[in-house]
N, C-alpha and C positions, 0 to 999 in steps of 0.2 A: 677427940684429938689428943687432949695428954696424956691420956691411958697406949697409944699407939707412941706416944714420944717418949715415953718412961720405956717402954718393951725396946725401942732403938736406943735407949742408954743404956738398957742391959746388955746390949748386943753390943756393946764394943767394949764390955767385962767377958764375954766368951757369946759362944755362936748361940743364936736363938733359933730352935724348931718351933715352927710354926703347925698347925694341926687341922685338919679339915675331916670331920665326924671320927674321930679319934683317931686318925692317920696322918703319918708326918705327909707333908705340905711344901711347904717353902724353907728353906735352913735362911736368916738373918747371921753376914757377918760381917768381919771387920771386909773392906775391899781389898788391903794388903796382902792381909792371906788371904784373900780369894786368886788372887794374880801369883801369890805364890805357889799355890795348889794347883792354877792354870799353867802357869811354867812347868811343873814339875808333869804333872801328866801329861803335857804335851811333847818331853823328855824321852820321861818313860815310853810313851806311845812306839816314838822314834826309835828309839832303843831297843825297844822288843821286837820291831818290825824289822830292822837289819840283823837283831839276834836271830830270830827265827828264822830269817833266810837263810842265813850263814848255819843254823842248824841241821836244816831242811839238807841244806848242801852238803854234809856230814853226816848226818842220819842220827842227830842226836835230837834228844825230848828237849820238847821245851819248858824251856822252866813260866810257873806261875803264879800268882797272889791269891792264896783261900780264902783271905781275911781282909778287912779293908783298916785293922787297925795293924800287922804285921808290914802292909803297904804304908802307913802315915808312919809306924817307928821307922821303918828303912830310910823314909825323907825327913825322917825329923821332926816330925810335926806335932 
């Protein structure tokens, strides 16, 4: 039990991956930013889906994220 409460005091110095037969698992974080990563994709989500309508209806590309650390600079994160 304090070997798992020491790895939960790491996690709230930064996120902790978790690993199951050497694959990530579970991510451990703070909950704040979890709700602000939840807000923010839930944004985006919004965002992208009246963009891409309103493209659709124009006949333009849609734009997209290759990268998921290009996506966290954009939000700040």
């Amino acid at each position: 039990m304090k070997q798992n409460s020491i790895k939960l005091q790491d996690a709230l110095r930064g996120d902790l991956l978790v690993t199951k037969r050497d694959k990530p698992f579970v991510v451990v974080m703070d909950y704040e930013k979890y709700k602000l990563i939840e807000k923010y994709i839930y944004k985006i989500a919004n965002d992208k889906t009246y963009r891409a309508i309103d493209n659709l209806e124009n006949d333009i590309d849609i734009e997209t994220y290759n990268s998921k650390d290009k996506l966290f600079e954009d939000l700040g994160l």
